[in-house]
Structures are given as C-alpha cells and as structure tokens.
KEMARKE-913189 format. One line per 10 residues: their letters; for each residue x, z negated, y negated of C-alpha. Coordinates in steps of 0.1 Angstrom, whole numbers, plus 5000, padded with zeros to 4 digits. Example, Ala and Ser with C-alpha at 12.3 -4.5 7.8 and 13.67 -1.06 7.14 Angstrom:
as = 5123:4922:5045; 5137:4929:5011
This chain:
xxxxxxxxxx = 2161:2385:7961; 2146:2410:7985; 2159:2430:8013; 2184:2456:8004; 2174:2493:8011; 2196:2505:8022; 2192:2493:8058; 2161:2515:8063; 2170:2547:8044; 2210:2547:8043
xxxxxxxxxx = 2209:2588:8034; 2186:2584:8005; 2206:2555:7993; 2238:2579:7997; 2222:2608:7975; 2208:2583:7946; 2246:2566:7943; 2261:2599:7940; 2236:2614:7914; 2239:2581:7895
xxxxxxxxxx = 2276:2580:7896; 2282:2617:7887; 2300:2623:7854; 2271:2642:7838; 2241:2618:7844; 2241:2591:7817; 2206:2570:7811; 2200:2589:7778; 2203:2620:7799; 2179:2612:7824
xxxxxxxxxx = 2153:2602:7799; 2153:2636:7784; 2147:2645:7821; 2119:2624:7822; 2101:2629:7789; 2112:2672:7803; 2091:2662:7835; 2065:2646:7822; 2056:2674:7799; 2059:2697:7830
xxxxxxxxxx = 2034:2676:7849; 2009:2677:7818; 2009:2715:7821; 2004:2720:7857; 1978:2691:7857; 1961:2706:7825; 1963:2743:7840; 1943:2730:7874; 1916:2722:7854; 1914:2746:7830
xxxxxxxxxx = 1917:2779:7855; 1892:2766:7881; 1865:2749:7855; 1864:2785:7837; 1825:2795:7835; 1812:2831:7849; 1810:2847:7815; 1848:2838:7805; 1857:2851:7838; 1833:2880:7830
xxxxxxxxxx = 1850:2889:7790; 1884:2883:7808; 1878:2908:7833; 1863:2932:7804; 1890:2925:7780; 1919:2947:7777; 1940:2916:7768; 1969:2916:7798; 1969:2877:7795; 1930:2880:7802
xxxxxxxxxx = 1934:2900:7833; 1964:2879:7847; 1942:2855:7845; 1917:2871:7866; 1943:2887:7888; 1955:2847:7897; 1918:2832:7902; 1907:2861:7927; 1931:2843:7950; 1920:2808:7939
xxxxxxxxxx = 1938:2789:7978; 1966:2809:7968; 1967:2798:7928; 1957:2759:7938; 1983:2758:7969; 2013:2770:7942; 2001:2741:7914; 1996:2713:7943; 2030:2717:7954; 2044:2722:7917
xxxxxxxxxx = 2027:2693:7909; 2038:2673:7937; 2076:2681:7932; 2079:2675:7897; 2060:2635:7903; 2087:2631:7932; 2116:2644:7911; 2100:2618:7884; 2102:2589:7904; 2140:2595:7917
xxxxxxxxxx = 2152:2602:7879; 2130:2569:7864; 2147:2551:7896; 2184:2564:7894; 2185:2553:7850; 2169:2517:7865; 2201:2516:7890; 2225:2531:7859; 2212:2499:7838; 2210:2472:7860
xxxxxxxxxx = 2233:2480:7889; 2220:2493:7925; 2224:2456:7938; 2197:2442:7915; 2175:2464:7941; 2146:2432:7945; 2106:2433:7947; 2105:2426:7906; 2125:2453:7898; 2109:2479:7922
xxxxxxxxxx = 2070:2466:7911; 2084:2475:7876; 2092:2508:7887; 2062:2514:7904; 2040:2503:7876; 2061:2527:7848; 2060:2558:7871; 2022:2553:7878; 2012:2548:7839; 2033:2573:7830
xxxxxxxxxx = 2027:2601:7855; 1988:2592:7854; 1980:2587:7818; 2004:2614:7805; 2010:2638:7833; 1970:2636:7844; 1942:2626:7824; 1952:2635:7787; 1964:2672:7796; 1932:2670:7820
xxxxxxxxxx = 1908:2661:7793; 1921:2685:7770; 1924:2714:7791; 1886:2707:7801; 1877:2711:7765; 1897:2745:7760; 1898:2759:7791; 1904:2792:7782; 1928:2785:7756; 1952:2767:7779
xxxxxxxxxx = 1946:2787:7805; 1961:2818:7786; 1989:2800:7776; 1997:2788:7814; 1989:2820:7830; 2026:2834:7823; 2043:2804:7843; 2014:2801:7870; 2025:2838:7874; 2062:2839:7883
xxxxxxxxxx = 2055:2799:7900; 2032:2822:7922; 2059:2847:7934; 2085:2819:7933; 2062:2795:7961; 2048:2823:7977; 2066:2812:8008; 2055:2771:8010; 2019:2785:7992; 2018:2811:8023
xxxxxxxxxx = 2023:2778:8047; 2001:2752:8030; 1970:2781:8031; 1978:2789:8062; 1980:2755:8077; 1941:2747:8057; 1928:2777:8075; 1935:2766:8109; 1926:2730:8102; 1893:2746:8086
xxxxxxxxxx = 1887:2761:8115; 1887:2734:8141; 1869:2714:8120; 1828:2715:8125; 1817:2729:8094; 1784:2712:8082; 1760:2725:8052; 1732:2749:8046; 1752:2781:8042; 1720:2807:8048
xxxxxxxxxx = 1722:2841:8042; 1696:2864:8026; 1682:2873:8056; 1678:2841:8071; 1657:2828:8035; 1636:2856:8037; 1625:2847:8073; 1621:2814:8061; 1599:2828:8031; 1579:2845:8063
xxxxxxxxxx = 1576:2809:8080; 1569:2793:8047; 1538:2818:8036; 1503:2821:8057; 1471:2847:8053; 1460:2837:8023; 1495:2847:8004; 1491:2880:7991; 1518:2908:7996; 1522:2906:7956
xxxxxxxxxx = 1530:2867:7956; 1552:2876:7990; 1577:2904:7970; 1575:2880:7938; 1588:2850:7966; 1613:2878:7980; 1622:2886:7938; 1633:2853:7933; 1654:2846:7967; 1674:2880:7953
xxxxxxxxxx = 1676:2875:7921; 1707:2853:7919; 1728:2881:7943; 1720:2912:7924; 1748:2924:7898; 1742:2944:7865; 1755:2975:7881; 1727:2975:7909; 1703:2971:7881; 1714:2991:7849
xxxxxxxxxx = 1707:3025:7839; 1730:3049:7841; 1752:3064:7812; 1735:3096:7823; 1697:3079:7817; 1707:3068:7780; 1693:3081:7748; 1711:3072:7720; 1716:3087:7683; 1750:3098:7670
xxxxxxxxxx = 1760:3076:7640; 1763:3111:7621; 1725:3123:7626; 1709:3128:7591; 1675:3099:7583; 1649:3127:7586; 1668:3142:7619; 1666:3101:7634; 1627:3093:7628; 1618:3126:7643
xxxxxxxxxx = 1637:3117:7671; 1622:3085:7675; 1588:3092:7669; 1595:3113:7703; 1617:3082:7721; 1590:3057:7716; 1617:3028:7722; 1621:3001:7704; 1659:2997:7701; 1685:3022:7704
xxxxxxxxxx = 1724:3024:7711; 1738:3045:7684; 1775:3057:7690; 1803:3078:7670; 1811:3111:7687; 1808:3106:7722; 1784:3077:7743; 1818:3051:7751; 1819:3041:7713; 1790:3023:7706
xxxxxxxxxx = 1785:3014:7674; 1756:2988:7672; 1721:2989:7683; 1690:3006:7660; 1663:2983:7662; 1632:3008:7649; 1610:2978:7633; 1640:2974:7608; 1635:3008:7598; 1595:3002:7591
xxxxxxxxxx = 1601:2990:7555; 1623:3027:7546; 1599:3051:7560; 1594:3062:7529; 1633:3065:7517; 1646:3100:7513; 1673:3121:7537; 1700:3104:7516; 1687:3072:7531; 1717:3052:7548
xxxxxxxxxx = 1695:3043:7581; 1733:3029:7594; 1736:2999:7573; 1709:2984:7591; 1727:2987:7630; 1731:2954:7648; 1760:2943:7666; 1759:2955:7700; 1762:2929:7734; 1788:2943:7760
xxxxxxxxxx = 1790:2931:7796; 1806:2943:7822; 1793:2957:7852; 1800:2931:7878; 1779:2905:7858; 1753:2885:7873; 1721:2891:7863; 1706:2854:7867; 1738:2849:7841; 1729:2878:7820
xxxxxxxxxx = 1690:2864:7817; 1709:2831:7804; 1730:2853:7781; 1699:2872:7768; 1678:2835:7760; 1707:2821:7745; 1711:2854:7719; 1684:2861:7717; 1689:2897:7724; 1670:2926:7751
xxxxxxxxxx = 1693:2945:7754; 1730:2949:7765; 1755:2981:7770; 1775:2980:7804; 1811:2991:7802; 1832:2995:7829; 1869:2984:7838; 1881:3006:7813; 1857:3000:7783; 1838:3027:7787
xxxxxxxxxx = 1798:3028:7786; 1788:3024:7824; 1751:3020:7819; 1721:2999:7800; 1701:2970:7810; 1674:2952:7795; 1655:2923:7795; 1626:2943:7814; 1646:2952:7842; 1659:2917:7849
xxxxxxxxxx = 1620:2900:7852; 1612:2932:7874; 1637:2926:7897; 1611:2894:7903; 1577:2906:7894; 1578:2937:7903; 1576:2974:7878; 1563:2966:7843; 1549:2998:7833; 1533:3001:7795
xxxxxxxxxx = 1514:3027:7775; 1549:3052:7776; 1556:3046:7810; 1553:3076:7835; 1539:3068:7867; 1559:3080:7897; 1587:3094:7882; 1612:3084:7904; 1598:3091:7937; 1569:3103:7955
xxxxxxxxxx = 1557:3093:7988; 1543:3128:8010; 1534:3107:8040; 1547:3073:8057; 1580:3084:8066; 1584:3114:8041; 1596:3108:8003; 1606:3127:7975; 1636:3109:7951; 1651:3112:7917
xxxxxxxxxx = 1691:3111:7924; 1694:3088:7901; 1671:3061:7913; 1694:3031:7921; 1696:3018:7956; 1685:2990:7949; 1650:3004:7936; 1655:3034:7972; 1652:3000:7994; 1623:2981:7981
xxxxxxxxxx = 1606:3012:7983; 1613:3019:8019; 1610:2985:8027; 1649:2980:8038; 1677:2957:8035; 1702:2970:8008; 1729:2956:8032; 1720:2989:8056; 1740:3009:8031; 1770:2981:8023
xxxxxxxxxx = 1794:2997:8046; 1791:3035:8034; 1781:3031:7996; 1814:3029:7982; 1810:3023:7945; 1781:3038:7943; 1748:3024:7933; 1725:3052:7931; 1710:3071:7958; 1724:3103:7947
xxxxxxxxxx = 1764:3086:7947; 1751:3076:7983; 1747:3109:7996; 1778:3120:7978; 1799:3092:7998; 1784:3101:8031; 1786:3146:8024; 1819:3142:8005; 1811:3166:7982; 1785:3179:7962
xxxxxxxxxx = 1758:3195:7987; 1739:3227:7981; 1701:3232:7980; 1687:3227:8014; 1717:3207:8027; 1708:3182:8053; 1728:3146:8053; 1723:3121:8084; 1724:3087:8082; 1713:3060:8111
xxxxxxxxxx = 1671:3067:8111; 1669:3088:8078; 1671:3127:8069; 1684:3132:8035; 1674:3173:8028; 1687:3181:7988; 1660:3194:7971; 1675:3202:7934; 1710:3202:7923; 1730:3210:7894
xxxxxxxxxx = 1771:3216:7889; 1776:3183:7884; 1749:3158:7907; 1720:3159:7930; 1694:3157:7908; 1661:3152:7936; 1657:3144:7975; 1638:3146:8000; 1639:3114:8028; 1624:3111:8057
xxxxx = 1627:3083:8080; 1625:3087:8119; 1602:3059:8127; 1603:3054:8164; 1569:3050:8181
C-alpha cells in the first residue's frame, strides 16, 4: 500500500470527500460528466485547429460573405492571442475538471482508503487515453480536414467563451507580452526597405535598371493588395445584360477587349463575364440573337486580397479576370491577370494600348496625372516609397482620393495642396472627382 494523500494536500482531500459524499453525485452521474467533458474537450481541441489552420482565401470569402457566422468568424481571428488565450484556458479547465470527476467515481467504487500507486497509475493511464485520443487527436484530425465547417459551427460558443474569459484571456495576453518582451527576439524579420538595400548590395554595373525594378517587382509583390492594384469601378466598361446583339458587337468592335463584365441595371450586379471569342461563331446571327446564354460565371474577390494569392487563384481557374467587391458586395474595382505580372515586369502595353495616358512628365520634378492613377503606379513613377503616403491616405488608393484626404473636400481648378516636398496644383475637375494634376516635387539642390 502506498502513502496516504492526504498528508500532503489535506484541503484537496477535504473538497474530493465532500463532492463524493454529496447526495446528488452517484458513479453513473459522474460518468455522464465525463463522457459531457470529454465531448467538450473534442470541440475546443477541434476548434484550435480548425480557426488558426484556415487558408487566406477562406479567410478572404469569409470576410466577403454576408453570412454573420462567416464574419464572426473573422471578427474572432483578427484578435488571434485573444481567440487562442480563451481556448487554452477552456481547454485546460475542462482536462482538470476531468481528472477530479474520473478520480472522485474511482473513490465512490473502491473507497478513498484504497488510495495506493496501482490504483492512481490506473487513473493516470484512463485520463491520459481518454483526454488524448478522444479529447485531442480525433476532433484534431477532423477539424484539420473541415476546417471551415467546424469552425462555423464553433464560432457561436468561442464567441460568448470570449466575453465570458475576457478577464483571465486579458491576463494570460498580457502576461505573454511582457515575457515577449524581455526575451531577445531572434529571426530575420526585414522590412521592405531593408530588402531593397539589400537588392542594392546584391546587384553591380552590369545589372541593368530593367533587371533592378524587375528584382524590386518581386521583393513587392507578396505586400501589395488587390485594392492597390485594381481598376476602379469608375475605369470599367461593361454591357448591360439588356443591350440588344447588334447594339453589343458595335460596342465591342470600339472596346477592343477580350472579356467583359456584363451586369443587370446598375455596375454592383454582375452578371457573368462576355468572353468575345465565344461570340466569333454567331457573328452572323440576327438582332434576336440571345448573345446572354453564352456569359460565364464571374470570379469575385474582395479587395483586401493578396495578389501573390490572387495569381494562385487565377492558375488554379484558370481565369484573367476577377471583379472586386467591397465589404458590402458591391463592385469596388477590376483586376486582371496583366496587372498582377506588371506589378513585376513592368507596363505591358499592346497594339490598343495608349502611351502616356496616365501621366506626363514636363521636366524632372514637374508631372502631369490622371486622378485616377493608383498610388501605387504615382510612386514607381516618382521613384518613392508608397509608405511616404501611409499615414495620410486613409482608404484611399488613388492619387485623386489622396488629395481629397489631405484638402478635405473637393478642390477647385487651380487649388494648390502641400504635402512634405510635393505641390499638388488641380488642373481639371468635375462635380464629383479630380479628374487631372499637376505635381511637382521640390528637389533640394
């Protein structure tokens, strides 16, 4: 027989006897408790993995969807230390509360005095079989293979558990962050700055400045979202679903693109896509033609998408083309295949394209800009950091929304705007944007 515990931990030994000798707890009881627990541990296990192994384009059609499950979801993961804190210590009480049930029926059947090694190795081995096979890796396993599935059926609980722990979650994070702070960090966390200097190092004489921006292309390419890169709902030509067959090849032969979004009555209800080399074999067909029968599905994405993810999404769809909606499902923009590979190489300009359309440089530090030229495409051409802007930008992610954040209102013709080195003068606006610029950059000699 071994030593009695009750020497070490007479209080603990005090709270088992009266749980164990209370009225209501019976040994058929406290299974149900167990087999109650156990179930509750295969949920919080399974919802670990399945809300943190989520891949960028579920995270990206959850945060698109209008489903209110979908963007619980999201609203839980955009505080991931807070959302893993709240399981850990869910997780944690209902294995302890497991052990003292499974314990307390072992004391109802064979007596608190039968208390030796034998009897406690037994215990040990049930509660860590149990616990790890059932409570771990088969909800683990499963929830890894339908993440998203389990997630939304967790999210509810995580929720209110999330309000309910707030105050040990608040401690635990809190806690981290200080260790995390006194201990020395150690990795290769460089920012875009510091690789491009590195890119500087890396090149000699004989790399051309081509070669240098393509280097430069590539370092960017994985921060940029769609909304830095798409074109704006403004910048879209698309048919109404309505337009007669005659009306649509007219209109096309003066387009000269190759697919087009077609939408029903206004531009945020896009119906499909028109791809014009199905409409080769009917040239011939009369006005009565139906020219909509032949629309492809359209691929939505939201605005906050990657676009190294959106290059995967394109290969594995084999699609060009994809309409941008914003958070409320509205059409935000367009992006295609080219503009992705010319945030890398460089402009791609074919037969149709119009040289210099968006800007026109007067002298080394004078321009002339379209509004609507993205900032993205404003600081490659000025040779700046897009981070200069950060700060003041807002949501904006064209020049003209730039100015329009820094005047606070739409400026009049001849308006000047000052911001660090560069003179923004309006050159043409409408009622409703700036439509063309004039920068010039104070270059100090």
């Amino acid at each position: 027989m071994g030593d009695s515990i009750d020497d070490p931990w007479p209080g603990v030994l005090l709270l088992f006897n009266f749980i164990s000798n209370s009225v209501a707890f019976t040994a058929l009881g406290g299974g149900l408790i167990l087999l109650l627990l156990l179930i509750l541990s295969a949920i919080i296990s399974g919802s670990e993995i399945a809300f943190f192994s989520l891949s960028t384009e579920d995270l990206d059609q959850c945060r698109a969807s209008k489903n209110p499950l979908e963007k619980n979801l999201v609203t839980l993961l955009d505080q991931p230390k807070k959302l893993l804190a709240t399981i850990l210590i869910m997780n944690n009480l209902v294995n302890i509360a497991f052990v003292i049930i499974s314990t307390l029926i072992a004391w109802k059947i064979f007596g608190n005095q039968h208390q030796d090694n034998l009897l406690i190795l037994g215990l040990t081995a049930f509660n860590t079989f149990a616990i790890v096979l059932f409570g771990e890796i088969i909800p683990k396993v499963y929830a890894n293979q339908n993440n998203l599935v389990f997630a939304k059926r967790t999210v509810g609980f995580l929720k209110a558990a999330n309000y309910f722990f707030y105050p040990l979650s608040w401690s635990l994070q809190t806690m981290t962050s200080i260790i995390e702070k006194r201990v020395d960090r150690r990795g290769y966390n460089l920012s875009m700055d510091e690789l491009e200097h590195a890119l500087e190092i890396a090149t000699d004489e004989h790399t051309s400045e081509e070669e240098k921006e393509i280097l430069k292309g590539i370092v960017n390419f994985g921060s940029l979202t769609v909304k830095q890169v798409m074109h704006s709902r403004m910048d879209i030509s698309a048919f109404d679903i309505e337009t007669d067959y005659n009306t649509l090849i007219k209109e096309i032969d003066n387009l000269s693109f190759s697919r087009i979004p077609v939408y029903r009555e206004t531009i945020d209800k896009i119906e499909g896509i028109l791809y014009v080399k199905d409409l080769l074999p009917h040239l011939e067909k009369g006005n009565n033609f139906r020219w909509q029968n032949l629309l492809r599905p359209g691929f939505f994405i939201p605005e906050s998408k990657k676009i190294d993810a959106l290059l995967r999404n394109f290969q594995e769809k084999r699609v060009h083309m994809a309409i941008v909606v914003d958070e409320y499902g509205g059409t935000s923009g367009l992006i295609t295949l080219e503009d992705i590979i010319e945030e890398i190489v460089g402009e791609i300009n074919d037969e149709f394209d119009d040289d210099d359309v968006a800007y026109n440089k007067l002298d080394d530090a004078t321009y002339i800009f379209e509004g609507k030229t993205s900032l993205n495409d404003f600081c490659k051409i000025i040779n700046e950091e897009p981070s200069l802007f950060e700060e003041i930008k807002g949501e904006s992610e064209s020049l003209g929304g730039l100015l329009l954040e820094l005047h606070s209102k739409l400026p009049r013709i001849g308006d000047k705007i000052n911001f660090d080195k560069f003179v923004f003068t309006i050159v043409s606006v409408d009622s409703k944007r700036i439509k063309r610029v004039r920068v010039y950059i104070n270059i100090p000699t």
